[in-house]
C-alpha positions in Angstrom: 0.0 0.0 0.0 2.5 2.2 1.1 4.7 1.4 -2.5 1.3 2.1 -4.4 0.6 5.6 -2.5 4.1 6.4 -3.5 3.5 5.9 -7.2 0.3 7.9 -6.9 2.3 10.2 -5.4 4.6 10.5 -8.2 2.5 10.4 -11.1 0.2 13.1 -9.3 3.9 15.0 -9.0 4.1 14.4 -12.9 1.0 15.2 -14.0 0.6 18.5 -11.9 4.0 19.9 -13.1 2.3 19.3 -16.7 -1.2 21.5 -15.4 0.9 23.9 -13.9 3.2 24.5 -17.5 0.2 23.5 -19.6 -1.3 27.1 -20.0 2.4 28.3 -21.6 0.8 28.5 -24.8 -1.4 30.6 -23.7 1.3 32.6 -22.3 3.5 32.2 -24.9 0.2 33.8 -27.3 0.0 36.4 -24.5 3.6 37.6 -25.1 3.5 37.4 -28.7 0.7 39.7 -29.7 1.4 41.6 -26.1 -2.2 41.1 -24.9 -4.3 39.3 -22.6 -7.2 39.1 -24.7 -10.2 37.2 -23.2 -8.2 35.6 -21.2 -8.4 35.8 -17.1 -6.3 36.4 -14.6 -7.9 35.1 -11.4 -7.6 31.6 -11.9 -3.8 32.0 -11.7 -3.9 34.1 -8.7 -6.5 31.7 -7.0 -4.2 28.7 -8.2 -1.1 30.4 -6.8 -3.2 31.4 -3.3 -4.2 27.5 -3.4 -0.3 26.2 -3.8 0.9 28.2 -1.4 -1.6 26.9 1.4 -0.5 23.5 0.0 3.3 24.0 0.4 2.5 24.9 4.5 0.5 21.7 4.7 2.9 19.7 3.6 5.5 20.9 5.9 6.3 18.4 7.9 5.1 20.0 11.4 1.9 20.5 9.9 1.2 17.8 8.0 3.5 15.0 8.5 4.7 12.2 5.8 3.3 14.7 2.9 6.6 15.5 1.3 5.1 15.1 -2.1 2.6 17.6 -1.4 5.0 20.0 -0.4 7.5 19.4 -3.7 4.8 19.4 -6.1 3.1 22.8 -4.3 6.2 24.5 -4.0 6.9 24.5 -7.8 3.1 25.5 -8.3 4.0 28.6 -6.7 6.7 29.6 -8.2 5.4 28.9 -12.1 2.3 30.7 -10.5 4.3 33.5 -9.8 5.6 33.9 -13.0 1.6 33.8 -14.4 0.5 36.2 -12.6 3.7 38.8 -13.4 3.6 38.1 -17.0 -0.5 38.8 -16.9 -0.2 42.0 -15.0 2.9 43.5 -17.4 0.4 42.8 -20.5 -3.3 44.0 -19.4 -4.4 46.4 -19.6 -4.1 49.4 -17.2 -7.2 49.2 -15.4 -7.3 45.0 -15.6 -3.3 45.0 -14.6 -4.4 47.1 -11.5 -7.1 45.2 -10.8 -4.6 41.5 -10.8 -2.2 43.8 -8.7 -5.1 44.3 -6.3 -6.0 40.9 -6.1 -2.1 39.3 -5.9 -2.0 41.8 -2.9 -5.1 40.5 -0.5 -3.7 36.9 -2.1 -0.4 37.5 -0.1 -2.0 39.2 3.2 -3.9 35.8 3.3 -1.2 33.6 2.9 0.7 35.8 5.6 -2.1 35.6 8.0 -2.9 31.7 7.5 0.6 31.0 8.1 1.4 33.6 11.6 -2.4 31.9 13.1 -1.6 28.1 12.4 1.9 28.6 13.2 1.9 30.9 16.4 -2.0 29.9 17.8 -2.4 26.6 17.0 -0.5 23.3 18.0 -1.0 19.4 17.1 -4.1 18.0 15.3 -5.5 21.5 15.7 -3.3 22.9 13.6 -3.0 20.0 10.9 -7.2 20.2 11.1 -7.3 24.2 10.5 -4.5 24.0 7.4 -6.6 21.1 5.9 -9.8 23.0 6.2 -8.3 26.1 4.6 -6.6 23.7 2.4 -9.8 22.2 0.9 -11.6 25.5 0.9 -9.5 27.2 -1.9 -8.3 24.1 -3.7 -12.2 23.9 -4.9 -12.0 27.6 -5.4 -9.0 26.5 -7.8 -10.8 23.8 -9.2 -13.8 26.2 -9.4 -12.2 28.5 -10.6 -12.6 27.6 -15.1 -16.5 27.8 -14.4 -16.4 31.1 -15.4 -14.3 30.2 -19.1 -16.6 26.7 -18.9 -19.7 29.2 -19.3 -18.1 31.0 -21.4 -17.4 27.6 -23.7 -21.5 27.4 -23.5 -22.3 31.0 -24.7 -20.1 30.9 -27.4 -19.9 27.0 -28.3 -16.2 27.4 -28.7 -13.6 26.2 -26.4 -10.6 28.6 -27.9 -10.3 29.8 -24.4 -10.2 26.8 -22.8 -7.0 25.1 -23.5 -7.6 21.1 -24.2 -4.0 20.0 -22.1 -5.1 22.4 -19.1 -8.8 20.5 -19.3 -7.0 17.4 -19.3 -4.4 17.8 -16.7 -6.9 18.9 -14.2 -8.5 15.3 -14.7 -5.5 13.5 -14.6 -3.9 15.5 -11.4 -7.3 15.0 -9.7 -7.5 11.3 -10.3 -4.1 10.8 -9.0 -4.0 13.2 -5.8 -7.7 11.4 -5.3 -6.5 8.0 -5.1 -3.4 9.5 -3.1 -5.4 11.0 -0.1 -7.6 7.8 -0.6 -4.3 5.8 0.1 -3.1 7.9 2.8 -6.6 8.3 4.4 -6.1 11.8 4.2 -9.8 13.6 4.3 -8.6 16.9 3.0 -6.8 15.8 0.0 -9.8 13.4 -0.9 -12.7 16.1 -0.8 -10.7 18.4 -2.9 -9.3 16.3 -5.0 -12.6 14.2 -5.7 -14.3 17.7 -6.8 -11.7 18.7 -9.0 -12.0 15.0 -10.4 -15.5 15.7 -11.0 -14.9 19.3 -12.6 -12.0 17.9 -14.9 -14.4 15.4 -16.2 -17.2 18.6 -16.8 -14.5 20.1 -19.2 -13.7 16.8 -20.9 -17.4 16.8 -21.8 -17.6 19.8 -23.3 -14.6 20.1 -25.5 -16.0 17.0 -26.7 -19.5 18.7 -28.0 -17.9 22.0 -28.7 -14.0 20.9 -29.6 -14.9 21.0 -33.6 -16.2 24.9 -33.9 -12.9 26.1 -33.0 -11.7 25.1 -36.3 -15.4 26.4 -37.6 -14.9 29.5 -36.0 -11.6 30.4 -37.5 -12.3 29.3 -41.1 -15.3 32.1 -40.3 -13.0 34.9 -40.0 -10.5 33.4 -42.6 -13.3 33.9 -45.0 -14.2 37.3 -44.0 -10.2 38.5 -44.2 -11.0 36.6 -48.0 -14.1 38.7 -48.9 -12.3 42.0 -47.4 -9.2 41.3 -49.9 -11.7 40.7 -52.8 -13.6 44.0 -52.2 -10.2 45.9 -51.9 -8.8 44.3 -54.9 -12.3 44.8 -56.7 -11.9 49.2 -55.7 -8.1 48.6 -57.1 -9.7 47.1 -60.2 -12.4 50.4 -60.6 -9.7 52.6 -60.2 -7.2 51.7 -62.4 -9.9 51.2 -65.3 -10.5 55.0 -65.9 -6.9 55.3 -65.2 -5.5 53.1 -68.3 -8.3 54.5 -70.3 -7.1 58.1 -70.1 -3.9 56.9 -71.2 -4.9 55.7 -74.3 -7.1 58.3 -75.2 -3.9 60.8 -74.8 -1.8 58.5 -77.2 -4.3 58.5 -79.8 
């Protein structure tokens, strides 16, 4: 048992190192036409809030024999980091002020959580008060792509929904599931066995709306196409009386 918690252990390792760098195309997109777009900024600031209550439970005076948890978090928070910088230097103004804003009460939390569990609280008390604070913003985390899962519903299109992030939530849910199932650990198995559930939500519906992506952009494709054929059409009309007048004044 103990060999097969491990593995779940590792493969959940795996698997959320590859949720955590699956949005870099979107990032990398971000960069490239130096704009946020559509895209949010809150789930990265809720994910980073969530990995860093995750990195104090896994300390070992808080919760002991969770080393996993702790490497796994850890890197979460700094790729997190990085997220939420590159967001607020491309938003704009009043959106970048807004992340700011947010990133801000994010870090008094964290501060706060950490001075009360460490300084007020001892024992089981302590692990019991992490865990519930744990739980309570990992399903914010997990929560958090309901807003871009609505949005996928308004506008049957999942462009903003990247298919590896939809899948890596399943995976690292499954995995960190059966891990606190293993471990009998209650805190990793309610939020894990949400995210589970919401991981599968967003399988679902790339699956019924995955093909209008491509619909949608051979839609704008063919308007850039009829835009070029009425420009080259006014080109056409104006050069006409232009070649005409030419060859009236050679005559």
């Amino acid at each position: 048992m103990d060999i097969l918690r491990f593995s779940c252990g590792i493969l959940g390792n795996a698997v959320g190192l590859f949720l955590f760098l699956a949005p870099m195309t979107t990032f990398k997109r971000i960069v490239r036409r130096r704009s946020t777009e559509q895209f949010s900024g809150i789930p990265y600031i809720v994910t980073l809030l969530s990995c860093s209550l995750s990195t104090w439970y896994g300390l070992p005076f808080v919760s002991p024999d969770n080393l996993l948890v702790l490497i796994i978090s850890g890197i979460g928070v700094v790729i997190e980091l990085t997220y939420v910088w590159i967001f607020i230097t491309y938003a704009p103004k009043k959106e970048s002020q807004k992340i700011m804003g947010l990133s801000g009460l994010a870090l008094i939390l964290v501060l706060t959580f950490a001075f009360v569990s460490l300084f007020a609280l001892h024992g089981k008390t302590r692990k019991l008060f992490c865990g519930i604070m744990l739980d309570i913003f990992s399903i914010l985390t997990y929560a958090s792509p309901l807003s871009v899962m609505m949005l996928v519903i308004k506008t049957k299109s999942v462009e903003f929904m990247p298919f590896l992030l939809s899948l890596s939530s399943f995976l690292c849910g499954i995995f960190w599931l059966a891990y606190g199932l293993l471990s009998q650990d209650p805190f990793l198995i309610v939020s894990n066995g949400l995210g589970t559930g919401l991981g599968i939500a967003q399988l679902i519906l790339y699956a019924m709306y995955g093909k209008n992506q491509s619909q949608t952009k051979n839609e704008v494709r063919d308007e850039f196409g009829e835009m070029d054929l009425e420009k080259t059409g006014q080109n056409e009309e104006t050069e006409l009386p232009r070649s005409s007048f030419t060859a009236s004044s050679k005559n």
